[in-house]
Structures are given as structure tokens and as C-alpha cells.
LONU-927710 format. One record per residue: x, y, z of N, C-alpha, C in turn; residue in one letter. Coordinates in steps of 0.05 Angstrom, whole numbers, plus 5000, padded with zeros to 4 digits. Layout:
# residues N
XYZXYZXYZA
...
//
This chain:
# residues 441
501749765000500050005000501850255000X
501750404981502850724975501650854994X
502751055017502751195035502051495013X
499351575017498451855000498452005021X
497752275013497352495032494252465034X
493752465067490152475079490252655082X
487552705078485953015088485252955126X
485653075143485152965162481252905165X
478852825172476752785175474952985189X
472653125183471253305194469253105200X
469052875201467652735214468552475221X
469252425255470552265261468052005275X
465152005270463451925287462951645267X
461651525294460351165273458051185271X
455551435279454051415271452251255275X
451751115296450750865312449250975325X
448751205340446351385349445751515329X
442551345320440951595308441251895309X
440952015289440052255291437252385299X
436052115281432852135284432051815288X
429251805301427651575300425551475285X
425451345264423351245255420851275265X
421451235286417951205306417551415321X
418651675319419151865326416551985352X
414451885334411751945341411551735371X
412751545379411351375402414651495416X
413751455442415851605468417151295463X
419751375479420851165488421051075511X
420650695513420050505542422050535559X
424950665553427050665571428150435584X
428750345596429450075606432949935601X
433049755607436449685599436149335593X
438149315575438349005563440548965577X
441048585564443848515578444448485615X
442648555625442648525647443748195658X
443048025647444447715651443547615620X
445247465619445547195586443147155577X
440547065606438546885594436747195582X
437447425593435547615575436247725544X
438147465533438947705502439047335494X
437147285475437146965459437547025437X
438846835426439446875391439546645379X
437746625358437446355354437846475309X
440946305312441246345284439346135264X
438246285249436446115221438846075196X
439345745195441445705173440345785136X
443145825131441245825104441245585082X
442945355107442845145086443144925102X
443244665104443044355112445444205120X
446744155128448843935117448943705102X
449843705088449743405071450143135078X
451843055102452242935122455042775103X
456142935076458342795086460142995074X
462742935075464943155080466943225094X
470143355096472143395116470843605135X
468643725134468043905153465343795176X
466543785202464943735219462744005232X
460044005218458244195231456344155250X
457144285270457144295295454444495302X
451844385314449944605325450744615353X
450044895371451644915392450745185406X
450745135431449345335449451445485462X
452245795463454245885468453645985489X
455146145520453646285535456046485546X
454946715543457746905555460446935544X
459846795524462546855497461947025474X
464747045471464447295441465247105423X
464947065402465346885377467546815377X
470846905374472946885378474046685401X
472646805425473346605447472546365438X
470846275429468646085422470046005402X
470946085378472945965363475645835376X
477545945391480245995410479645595425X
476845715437476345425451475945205435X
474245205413473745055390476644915385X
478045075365480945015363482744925375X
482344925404483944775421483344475423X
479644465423479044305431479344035408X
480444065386479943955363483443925355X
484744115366487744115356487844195327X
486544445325487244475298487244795303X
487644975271488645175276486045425271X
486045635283483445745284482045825262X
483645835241482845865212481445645208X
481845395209480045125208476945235219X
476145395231473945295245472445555223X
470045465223468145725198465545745226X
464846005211461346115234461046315214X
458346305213456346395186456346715193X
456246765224455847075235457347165258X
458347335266458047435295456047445309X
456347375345454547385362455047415381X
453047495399453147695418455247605449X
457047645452458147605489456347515502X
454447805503453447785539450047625525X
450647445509447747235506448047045509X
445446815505445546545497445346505472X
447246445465445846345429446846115413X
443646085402444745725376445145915358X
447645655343448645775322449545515312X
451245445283452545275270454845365269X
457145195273460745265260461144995252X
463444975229465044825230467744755230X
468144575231471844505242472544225213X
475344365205475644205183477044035195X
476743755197478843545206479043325190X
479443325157480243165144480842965148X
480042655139480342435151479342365172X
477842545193477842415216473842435226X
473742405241470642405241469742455283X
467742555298466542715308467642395340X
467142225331468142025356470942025361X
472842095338475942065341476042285358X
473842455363475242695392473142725428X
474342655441473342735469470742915464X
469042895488466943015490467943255497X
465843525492467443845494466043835523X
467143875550466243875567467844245576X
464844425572464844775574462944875589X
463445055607460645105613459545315596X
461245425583459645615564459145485539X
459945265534458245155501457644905505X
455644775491454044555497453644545475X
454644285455454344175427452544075429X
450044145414447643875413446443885395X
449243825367448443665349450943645329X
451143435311453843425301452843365272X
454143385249454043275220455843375199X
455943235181458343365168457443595135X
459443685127458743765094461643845088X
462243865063464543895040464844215043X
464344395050464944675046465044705079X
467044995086466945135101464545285106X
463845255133461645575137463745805140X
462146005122464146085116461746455127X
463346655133460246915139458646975116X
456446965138453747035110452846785100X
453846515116451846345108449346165127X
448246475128444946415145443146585126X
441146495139438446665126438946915152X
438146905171437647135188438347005211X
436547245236437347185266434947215281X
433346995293431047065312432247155341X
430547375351432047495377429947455394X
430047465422427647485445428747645467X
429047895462429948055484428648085502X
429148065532427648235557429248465549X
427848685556428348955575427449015599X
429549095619428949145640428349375656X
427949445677427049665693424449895677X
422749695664420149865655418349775675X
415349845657413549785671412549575658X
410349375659409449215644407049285624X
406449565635404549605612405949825588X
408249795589409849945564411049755549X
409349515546408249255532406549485501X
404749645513402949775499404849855467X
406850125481407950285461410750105453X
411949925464413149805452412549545427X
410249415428407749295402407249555386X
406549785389406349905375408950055351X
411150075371412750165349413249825338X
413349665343414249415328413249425303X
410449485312409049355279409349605264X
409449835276410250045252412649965241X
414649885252417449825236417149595211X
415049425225414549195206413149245188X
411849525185410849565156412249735143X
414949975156416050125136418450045138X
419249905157422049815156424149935176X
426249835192427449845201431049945193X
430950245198433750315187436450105190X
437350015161438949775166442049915173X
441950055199444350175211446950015227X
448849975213450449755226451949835259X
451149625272451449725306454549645315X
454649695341457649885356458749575356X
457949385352459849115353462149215329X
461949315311463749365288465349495298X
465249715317467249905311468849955347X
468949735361470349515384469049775408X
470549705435471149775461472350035453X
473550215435474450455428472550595410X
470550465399468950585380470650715356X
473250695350475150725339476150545313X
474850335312476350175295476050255273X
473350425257473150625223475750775223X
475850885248478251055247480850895237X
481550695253483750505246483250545205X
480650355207480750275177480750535156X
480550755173480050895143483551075139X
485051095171487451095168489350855144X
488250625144489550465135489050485100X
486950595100486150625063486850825052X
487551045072488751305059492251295067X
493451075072495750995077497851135096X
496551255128497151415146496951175165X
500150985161499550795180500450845214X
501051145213502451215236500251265257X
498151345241495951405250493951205260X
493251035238492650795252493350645269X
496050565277497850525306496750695319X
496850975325495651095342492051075351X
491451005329488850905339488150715351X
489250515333489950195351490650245381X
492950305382494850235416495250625435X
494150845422495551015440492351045460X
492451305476491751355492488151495479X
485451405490483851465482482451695501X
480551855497480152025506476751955523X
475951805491473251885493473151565522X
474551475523476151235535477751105547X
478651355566481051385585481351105602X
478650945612479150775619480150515622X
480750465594480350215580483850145575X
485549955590488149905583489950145592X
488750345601490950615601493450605613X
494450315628497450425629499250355604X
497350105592498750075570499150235543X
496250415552496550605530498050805534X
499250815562500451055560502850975563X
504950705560506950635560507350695529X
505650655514505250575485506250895474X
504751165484505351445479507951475488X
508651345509511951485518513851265502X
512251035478514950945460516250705478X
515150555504516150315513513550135506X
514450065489513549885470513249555485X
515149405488516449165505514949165530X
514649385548512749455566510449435565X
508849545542506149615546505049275532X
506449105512505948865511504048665534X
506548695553505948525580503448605590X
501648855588500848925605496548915588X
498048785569494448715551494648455557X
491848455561489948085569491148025544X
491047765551490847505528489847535500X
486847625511485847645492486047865463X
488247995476487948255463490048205432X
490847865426492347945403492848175388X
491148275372492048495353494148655364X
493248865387495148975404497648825415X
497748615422499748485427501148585391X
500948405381501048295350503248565342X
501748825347503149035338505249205347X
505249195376506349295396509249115388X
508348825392511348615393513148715359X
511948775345513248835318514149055318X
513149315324514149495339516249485351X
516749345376519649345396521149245383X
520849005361522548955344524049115326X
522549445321524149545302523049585284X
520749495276518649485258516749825250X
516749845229514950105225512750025231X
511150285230508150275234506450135210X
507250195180506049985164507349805161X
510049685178510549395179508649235202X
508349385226506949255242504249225239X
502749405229499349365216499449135197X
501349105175501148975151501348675164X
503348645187503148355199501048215209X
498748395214495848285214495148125197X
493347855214492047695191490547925176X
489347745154487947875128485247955140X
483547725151481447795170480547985187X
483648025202483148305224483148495204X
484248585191485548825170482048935149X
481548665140479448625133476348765142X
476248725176474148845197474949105196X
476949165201477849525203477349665178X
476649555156475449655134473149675136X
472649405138469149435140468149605163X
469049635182468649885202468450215191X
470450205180470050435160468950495137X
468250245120465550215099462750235125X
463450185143459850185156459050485168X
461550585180461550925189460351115163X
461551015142459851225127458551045119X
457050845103454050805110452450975125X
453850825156451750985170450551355173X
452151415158453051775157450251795132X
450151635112448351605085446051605097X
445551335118443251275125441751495138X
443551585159442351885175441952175153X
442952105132441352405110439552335100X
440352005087436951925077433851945095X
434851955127432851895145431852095139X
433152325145432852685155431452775126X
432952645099431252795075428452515069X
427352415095424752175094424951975068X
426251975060427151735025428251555036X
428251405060428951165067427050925047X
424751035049422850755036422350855008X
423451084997422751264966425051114955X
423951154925426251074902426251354886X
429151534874428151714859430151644841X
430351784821432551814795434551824803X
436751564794439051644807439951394831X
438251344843438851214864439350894858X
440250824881440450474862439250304880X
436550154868435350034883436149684890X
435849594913436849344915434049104920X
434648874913432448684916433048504944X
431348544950431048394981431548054987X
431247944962431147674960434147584952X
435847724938437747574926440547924928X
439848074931441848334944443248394906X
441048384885441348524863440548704865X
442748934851442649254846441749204825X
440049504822439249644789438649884795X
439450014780439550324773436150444772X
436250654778433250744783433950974760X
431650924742431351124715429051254716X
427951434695425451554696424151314700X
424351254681420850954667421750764703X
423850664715423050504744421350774759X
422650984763421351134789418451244786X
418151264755415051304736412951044751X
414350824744412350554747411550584773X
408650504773407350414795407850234811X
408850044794409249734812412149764835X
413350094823416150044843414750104869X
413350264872411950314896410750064912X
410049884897408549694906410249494919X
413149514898414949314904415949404935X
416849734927417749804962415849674984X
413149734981411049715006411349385006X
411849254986411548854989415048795013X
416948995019419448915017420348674993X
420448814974421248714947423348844937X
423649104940425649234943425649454962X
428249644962430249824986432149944962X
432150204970434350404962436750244980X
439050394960441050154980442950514985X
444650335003446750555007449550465006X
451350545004454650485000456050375027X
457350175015460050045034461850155013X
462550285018464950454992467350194985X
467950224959469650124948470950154918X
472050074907473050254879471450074858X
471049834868469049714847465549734860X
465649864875462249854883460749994853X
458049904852456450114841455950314853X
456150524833455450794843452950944835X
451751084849449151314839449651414823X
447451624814447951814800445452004805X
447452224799446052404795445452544828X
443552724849443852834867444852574885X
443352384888444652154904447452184906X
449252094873452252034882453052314897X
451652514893453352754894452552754923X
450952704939450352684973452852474987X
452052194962454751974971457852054976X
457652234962461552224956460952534967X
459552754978460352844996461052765025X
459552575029459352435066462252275061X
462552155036465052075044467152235044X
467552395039469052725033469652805061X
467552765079467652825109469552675129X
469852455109471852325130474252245123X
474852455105478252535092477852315073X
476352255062477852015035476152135011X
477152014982476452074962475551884952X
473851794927473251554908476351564895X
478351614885480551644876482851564896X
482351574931484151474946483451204945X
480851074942480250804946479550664919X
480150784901482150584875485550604886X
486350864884490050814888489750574907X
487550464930487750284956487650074943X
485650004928485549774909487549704886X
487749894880491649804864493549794870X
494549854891496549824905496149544931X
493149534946494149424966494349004953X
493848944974494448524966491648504969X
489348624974486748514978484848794976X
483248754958481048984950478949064977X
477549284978475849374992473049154999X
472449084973469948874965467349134974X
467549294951465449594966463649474945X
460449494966458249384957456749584960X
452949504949450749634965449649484986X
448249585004447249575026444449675033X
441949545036439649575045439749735066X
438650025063437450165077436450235097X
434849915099432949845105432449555105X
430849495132430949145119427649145138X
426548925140423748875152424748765184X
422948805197422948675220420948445216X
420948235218420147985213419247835235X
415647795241414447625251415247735281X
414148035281415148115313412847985341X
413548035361412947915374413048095408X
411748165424411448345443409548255462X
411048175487410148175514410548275538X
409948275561410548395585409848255601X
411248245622410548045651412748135666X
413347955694414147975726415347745722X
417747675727418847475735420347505757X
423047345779424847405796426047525794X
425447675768428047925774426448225770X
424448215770422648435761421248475741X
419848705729417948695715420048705681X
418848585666419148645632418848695611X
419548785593417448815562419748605546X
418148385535419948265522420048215492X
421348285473421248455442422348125430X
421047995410422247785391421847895367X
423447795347423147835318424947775302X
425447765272427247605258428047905247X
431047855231432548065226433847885196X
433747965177435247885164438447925158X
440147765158443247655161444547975157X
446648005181447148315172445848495187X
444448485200442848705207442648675235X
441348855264442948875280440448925295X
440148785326437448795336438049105356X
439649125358440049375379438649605360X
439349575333437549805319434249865324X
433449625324430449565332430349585366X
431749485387431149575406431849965412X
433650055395433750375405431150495391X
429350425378426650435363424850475391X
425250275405422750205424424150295451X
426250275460427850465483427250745486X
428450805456429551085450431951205481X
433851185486435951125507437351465496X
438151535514439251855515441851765503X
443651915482445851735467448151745500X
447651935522449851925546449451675549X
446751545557445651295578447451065556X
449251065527448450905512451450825517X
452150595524455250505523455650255514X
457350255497458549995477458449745485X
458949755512458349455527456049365523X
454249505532451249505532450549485512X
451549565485450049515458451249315441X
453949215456455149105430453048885420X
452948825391450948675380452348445354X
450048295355451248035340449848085296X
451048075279450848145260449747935243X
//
């Protein structure tokens, strides 16, 4: 990657708090999620079968109080193989319970040649095999059953009510704070890394945070005074990357030697963190100018069934039936994951698109030089707008821990239930912290 000159960013935000609410019109139930595992369920819908034969062992499996990675880490141990072996269709949530499918490639060998997984956080209960890796993005969607806590039980009422409004105009498809980590920083990382300011990105990675003083700070501040060797020792286990970069660093290593030593994967997320920041920047003008559920000239509409673009001309935005198609969820205006091969708008659209991305120091011209120069492309797509809330579901009751409103519904793959619960919350963005929202994709 050729190191260009960045514009520094007049907008450094992820855009994860609304600007505005869809449901603007009903108050918000207030309350808090996450309170313990059994109140956040996630029950992944596959989007395909196993075939029952094949080097890949797929695995159904109940996770509890793990983040996907851990859950991989243990997987991999438990199997003796290397973490790249193991595939999962999505991310999912830490602080939940959730089924899901992975699998573990073990060539030659089959599901009795290994010990029973004795975890208290995962419980296998069910095994079979198929020829391909799960590999992300291969589910249909995600059914959720959230409690919320500290309401009343009759804010059962206005929480059914915003549900089914979302389920008929749709739910802004806003990608949530799981993307962009415990620093809310990681766009930043990625969009340092595409405009080739890897000095910067290290500093985002490992120095000292503001909005975040709490989090690692002696190591971040060993990291600012340049003892490098020091501040290593002093990150959890879990914290590879930071390890990863810091150790290449004390070696002597530049700042784009030590980023570039990243697997492809990590390097990979820090993009897409910064393909989803501006998304989300698109999504909040489309909200504000109400054309979330409109198609006009120019725009590029996407199909809900299979994620094909087509260009919106006079004779589509003329026809009657596009209207019809919007109101069926048949189709969604889409919005940009920027990249040098994405499709692009035209006309006032591109010219709204490629200002928001303008905001955050990059050009359409920095992210081709990114694509010709770097070892692996952007992969810049469209992105639904918008997606349905699916077969919602709203109750309230008293159990041992107090009273609840409890929100179910399907989300299609990609899309993020915390968006739909800040719908029916509506949470002051102070009250709103990353712990508390991080969400499963």
C-alpha cells in the first residue's frame, strides 16, 4: 500500500446513534438489556443443511457469555487444529445465549475420534458433516427474544406498537457498535489504513483514548511514551492484535510493517468498520431527507431476495409497481459500503454519497489508488437501507428479577437487533455504552 497524503476527517463519528427515529411519534419505554445471558437469545436461522458427508464437521451449539472468537480459541483447542479451520456463518453476541452452527475442518477424521467438549459456556447438541466451510453470511437471518428491564409492564402497549410500525416501513438497516470495538475507533483504524497514514492507525489501535481513558490506560500510556516491550505485557490475552503490533514494533518494525503483519481477517474488519461509518453517515441523510422507503432518479435500488442492484431511471421511478414493490419489501434504496468497484449513483444521490464520504478525509480516487496498490480489494458493495422486522412479537410480565417488556423478531443476516431495540427504548445517546449495545450481526 502507497502511503498518499490524507485530508485529516471532519467527521470522526460511527453514527450508531440515530439522529432521528423512525417511530419518532411513540415515546420511548426506557429500560436496559443485557442485564444477565438468559435476557438476550439468539437463535441463528441457517441458510442451508448439511449434507452429512464431507472433511468438515458441523457442529449445532449453544454458546453462553462468549464472544465468537473465544468460542472459536476454545473450539480450536479442543479439536487441535488451527483457528482458521473452524468457519461461523455470523457474529454473536458476548453477553447472550445463542444457537448457532460452526464448523471444524478435520480431514480424515470423524466427530468420535475426539473427546466430549466438556464447557460451561458451550454445549454441542448436534453434530453432522458437509464438503464446504461455513464460511460469513451463510444464514438466512437471526431470531431474537429480548427482555428489557427496569420498565413497567404495561409499556408492553407502546413498545407492540412501534414494532408493527417498523414491520410495515422498515427498520433503518444501521450497522451497530459491535463493528467498531471497546474504542468505538476501529473506522478510524480502517480508514487510516486506506488512505495509507499507518502512523495514524497505530495510534488509533494502541495510544491513549480520550473518549476512553479507561480502558488498558497504562498500557496506552506506555505505548505514547514509546516503551513498547512494556506496554505488551500489560494487555489480556485476549487482546492479540495489540499484542501482535506492539511486539513488531519493539522489534524495530514501522508502523506499516506492524499493521501489515495482521492476519487478512483482522485488517479486513477495520475496513469494513469504516465502509459501515459512512453507510451509516448516508443512512442518517436519507432518514432526515424521509427517502428511506422512496426510490428517485438516480438512486440504486436493491432486491431483498437475492441483494441485486439496478439503477433507478425515469420509466423504474414512473412505474407504479416500484411503489408496490417497496410497500411488498421487494425492494430498498440501498446505500454504499464504499469501494473502487462498488456501484455507484447518480445524479443528486452520488453527489450526497461522495460528499459524506468527503467528510471523513477520503476520496473515490484514494480508494482505487487502495485497490491497486494494496494485496486485497475493499469488496465495496450496496447495502439495504432498510430491511423488515420479521414476525415481531411483544410481551410483558414479572418474573424473579422484576417486571419486563419482552421484544422477539427476525432480522435478516447483517442487520442488528439493537437497531430495533433503540426504536422502542429510544435511550439518551449519554445512557448508551458499547458494552451495553455491542450486537451480534
Amino acid at each position: 500500500m502507497t502511503r498518499s497524503e490524507p485530508s485529516p476527517p471532519a467527521d470522526s463519528g460511527t453514527h450508531v446513534i440515530p439522529r432521528q427515529f423512525m417511530t419518532a411519534e411513540s415515546p420511548g419505554i426506557g429500560g436496559v438489556i443485557k442485564q444477565r445471558p438468559e435476557d438476550f437469545l439468539v437463535d441463528e436461522i441457517p441458510q442451508y443443511t448439511p449434507s452429512g458427508e464431507g472433511e468438515h464437521i458441523y457442529l449445532t451449539l449453544t454458546k453462553r457469555g462468549l464472544s465468537t472468537m473465544e468460542m472459536v480459541e476454545i473450539l480450536a483447542r479442543h479439536f487441535g487444529v488451527k483457528r482458521s479451520a473452524i468457519g461461523y456463518a455470523g457474529l454473536k453476541d458476548k453477553h447472550a445465549i445463542t444457537r448457532q452452527m460452526v464448523s471444524v475442518h478435520v480431514p480424515g477424521k470423524k466427530i468420535e475420534h475426539f473427546p466430549e467438549l466438556r464447557n460451561d459456556r458451550i454445549e454441542i447438541v448436534g453434530a453432522d458433516y458437509h464438503a464446504n466451510k461455513l464460511r460469513p453470511g451463510h444464514l438466512r437471518g437471526n431470531r431474537f427474544s429480548i427482555r428489557i428491564r427496569s420498565v413497567k409492564p404495561t409499556d408492553v402497549l407502546t413498545a407492540d406498537r412501534v414494532l408493527r410500525r417498523l414491520a410495515k416501513v422498515g427498520v433503518p438497516n444501521r450497522v451497530g457498535e459491535q463493528r467498531f470495538g471497546m474504542l468505538e475507533n476501529n473506522h478510524l483504524v480502517g480508514r487510516s489504513l486506506v488512505v495509507g497514514d499507518f502512523d495514524a492507525a497505530v495510534r488509533e489501535l494502541l495510544g491513549a483514548n480520550a473518549a476512553h481513558p479507561e480502558i488498558n490506560t497504562e498500557a496506552r500510556t506506555l505505548f505514547d511514551e514509546g516503551k513498547y516491550k512494556e506496554a505488551v505485557d500489560l494487555y489480556p490475552r485476549s487482546a492479540r492484535t495489540e499484542q501482535r503490533v506492539l511486539y513488531r514494533l519493539s522489534q524495530g518494525a514501522s508502523a506499516r510493517q506492524a499493521m501489515l503483519s495482521l492476519d487478512e481477517p483482522i485488517l479486513r474488519y477495520y475496513f469494513s468498520a469504516f465502509q459501515s461509518a459512512v453507510f451509516n453517515a448516508v443512512l442518517d441523510d436519507r432518514i432526515a431527507q424521509n427517502s428511506l422507503a422512496t426510490l428517485a432518479v438516480g438512486d440504486l435500488a436493491i432486491k431483498h431476495d437475492n441483494l441485486a442492484v439496478f439503477a433507478v431511471d425515469d420509466a423504474v421511478a414512473a412505474d407504479p409497481t416500484t411503489a408496490e414493490r417497496l410497500a411488498r419489501f421487494e425492494i430498498s434504496p440501498s446505500g454504499p459500503m464504499w469501494g473502487a468497484s462498488m456501484m455507484r449513483a447518480t445524479g443528486p444521490t452520488a453527489e450526497r454519497e461522495e460528499r459524506i464520504l468527503a467528510t471523513f478525509g477520503v476520496t473515490p480516487a484514494q480508494l482505487e489508488l487502495f485497490d491497486s496498490k494494496s494485496p486485497f480489494a475493499l469488496d465495496g458493495k450496496r447495502r439495504p437501507l432498510r430491511v423488515p422486522v420479521i414476525d415481531p412479537e411483544v410481551e410483558g410480565g414479572v418474573d424473579e428479577h422484576g417486571p419486563y417488556v419482552r421484544c422477539a423478531f427476525e432480522l435478516p443476516k447483517g442487520s442488528f437487533a439493537t437497531v430495533v431495540l433503540r426504536e422502542v427504548m429510544k435511550p439518551a445517546p449519554t445512557a448508551t455504552k458499547s458494552g451495553e449495545w455491542e450486537e451480534v450481526g
